[in-house]
C-alpha positions, 0 to 999 in steps of 0.5 A: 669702341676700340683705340688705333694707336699710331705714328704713322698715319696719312696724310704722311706717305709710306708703308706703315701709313697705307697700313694703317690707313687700310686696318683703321677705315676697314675696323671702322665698318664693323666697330666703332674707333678712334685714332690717335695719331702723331701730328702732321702738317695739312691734316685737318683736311684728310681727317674731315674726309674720314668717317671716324674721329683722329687726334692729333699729338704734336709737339717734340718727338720725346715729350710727344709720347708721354703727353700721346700716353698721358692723353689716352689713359685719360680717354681709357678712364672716361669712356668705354673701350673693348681694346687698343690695337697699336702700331708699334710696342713703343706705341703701348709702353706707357698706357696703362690699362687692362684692357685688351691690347693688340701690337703689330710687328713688322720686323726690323723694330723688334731685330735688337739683340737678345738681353740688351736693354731695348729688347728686355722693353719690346719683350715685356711689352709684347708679352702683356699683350692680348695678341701680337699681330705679325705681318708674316711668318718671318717676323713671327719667327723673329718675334720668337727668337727675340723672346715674344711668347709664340702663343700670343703671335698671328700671322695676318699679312697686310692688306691692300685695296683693289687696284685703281683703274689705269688712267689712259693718258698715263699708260699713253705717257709711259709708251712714248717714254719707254718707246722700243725698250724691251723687255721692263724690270721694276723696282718701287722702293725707297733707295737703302742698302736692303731693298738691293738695287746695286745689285739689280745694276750689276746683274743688268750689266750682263742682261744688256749682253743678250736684252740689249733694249733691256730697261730697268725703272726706278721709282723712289728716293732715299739716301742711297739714291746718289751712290746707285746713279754713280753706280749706273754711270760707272757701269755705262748702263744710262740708257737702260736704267731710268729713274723717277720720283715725286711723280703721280699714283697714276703714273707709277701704276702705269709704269708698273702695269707696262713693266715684265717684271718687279725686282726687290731682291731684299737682304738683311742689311745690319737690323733692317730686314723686308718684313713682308713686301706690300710691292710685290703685291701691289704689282700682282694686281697688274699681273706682273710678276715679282722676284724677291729676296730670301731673307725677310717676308717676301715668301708670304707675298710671292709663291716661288715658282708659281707668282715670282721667284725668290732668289738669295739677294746677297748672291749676285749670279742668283739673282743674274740667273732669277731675272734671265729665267723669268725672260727666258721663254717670257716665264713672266707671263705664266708668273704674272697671271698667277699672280693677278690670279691669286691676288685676292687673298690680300684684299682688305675686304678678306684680311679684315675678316682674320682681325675681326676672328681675334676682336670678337 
């Protein structure tokens, strides 16, 4: 049996959610797991639906962690267990057990300062570990200079499941909202400073100029949201820019499929940093192109020049020049269907194989 440890887990949504969502019911048709996972409201429902056992730690988020450690280490002694594969170092700082360990890494929680006091834990932490599984080679590079012995790191990108069949009545909903504008870019991200949107907007102002039906679609929310719709209002751009949130799978999959091209130029901004992208992959499956940014792990999801482009998000004229390349000559639709192309190799049903190569 092995132990998946984490705090992030549906039915909360986002990234680490769907990760973890993804490697514990792909794990859990080759072994035998048991999740142990931070409480959440309306859980009972979505755990009754899985085919593996979830425990549920609520409480104070500081307590929390000792009593999620405190309840693990007495699992570990009681039961037979080949190994635990967490989610975070701080998920394993506590356990004490010498079975074998495993840590994802993501980037932007191991980004402290080399000799600081958070950095001396993450190191000790990750060095004890049977392997320290990177989402790219970005943040294998980074685990690196932070002090992680590079013998320990594999880089195993994150999976995602085949795309969901386009629902007909969302596609009919998007056409009549979309109408006559052409051509689409897209952005499905939460609304923070590295994800880069402001300066989407501000190359857009001048893409209008040759795209006068140029539309750019928002999907998200965050605390940069109010700061980029005062953006777009300054910069007279309301009718090309459209925003939406809290809206259905179905529906941002649609928008998604009927868009040319999704943009997330991602920068480091202070700590925070794009550790891979699962975005741009989830666009490929729709044969729509991405174009990121060179800073982060967005070169293992896009192949530059064959499925998106990578530009440097923090110069404004390359990611002008990215965007108006790929409609040039509808450059996007060579990229797009690259992309559709080779998209394959992110499918859990192939990534599982590379965990399955390091727990056997």
């Amino acid at each position: 049996m092995y132990l998946i440890v984490t705090r992030s887990f549906p039915p909360e949504l986002g990234g680490m959610q769907s990760l973890m969502w993804g490697l514990s019911k792909e794990l859990s048709k080759n072994f035998m797991i048991k999740v142990f996972a931070d409480y959440i409201e309306d859980h009972k429902d979505f755990d009754d639906q899985t085919s593996f056992s979830i425990e549920r730690v609520g409480g104070i988020k500081l307590l929390r962690k000792y009593r999620k450690a405190q309840l693990i280490n007495e699992f570990i002694k009681e039961n037979k267990i080949e190994g635990i594969i967490a989610d975070h170092w701080k998920s394993l700082e506590l356990i004490k057990t010498s079975k074998k360990k495993y840590c994802l890494i993501h980037s932007k929680e191991i980004n402290h300062t080399t000799g600081s006091s958070i950095n001396k834990r993450l190191v000790n932490v990750l060095n004890n570990v049977e392997k320290v599984i990177a989402n790219s080679k970005f943040t294998k590079s980074l685990a690196i200079n932070c002090g992680v012995n590079e013998n320990k790191i594999i880089v195993i990108n994150p999976g995602v499941d085949p795309a969901e069949e386009l629902d007909k009545k969302s596609l009919g909903k998007v056409e009549s909202l979309l109408k006559v504008k052409s051509p689409r870019l897209i952005t499905v991200s939460r609304f923070d400073k590295r994800k880069n949107h402001e300066k989407v907007i501000m190359a857009l102002r001048n893409l209008k100029q040759i795209y006068p039906d140029i539309a750019y679609i928002c999907i998200g929310q965050g605390e940069e949201e109010v700061n980029i719709k005062k953006l777009v209002k300054e910069l007279d751009l309301e009718g090309q820019v459209m925003f939406f949130k809290d809206i259905s799978n179905h529906l941002k999959n649609a928008l998604v499929a009927k868009s040319n091209i999704f943009v997330m130029p991602s920068i480091m901004h202070k700590k925070s940093v794009e550790g891979f992208g699962i975005a741009y992959v989830e666009a490929a499956q729709y044969g729509i192109p991405s174009i990121g940014g060179k800073d982060g792990g967005a070169t293992d999801a896009i192949e530059h020049e064959k499925t998106g482009l990578i530009c440097d998000g923090s110069n404004l004229n390359d990611i002008y020049f990215s965007i108006n390349l790929m409609l040039k000559n509808k450059k996007y639709l060579e990229y797009g269907k690259n992309a559709k192309d080779t998209v394959s190799k992110f499918y859990w049903s192939n990534i599982i194989e590379k965990y399955k190569e390091i727990l056997n």
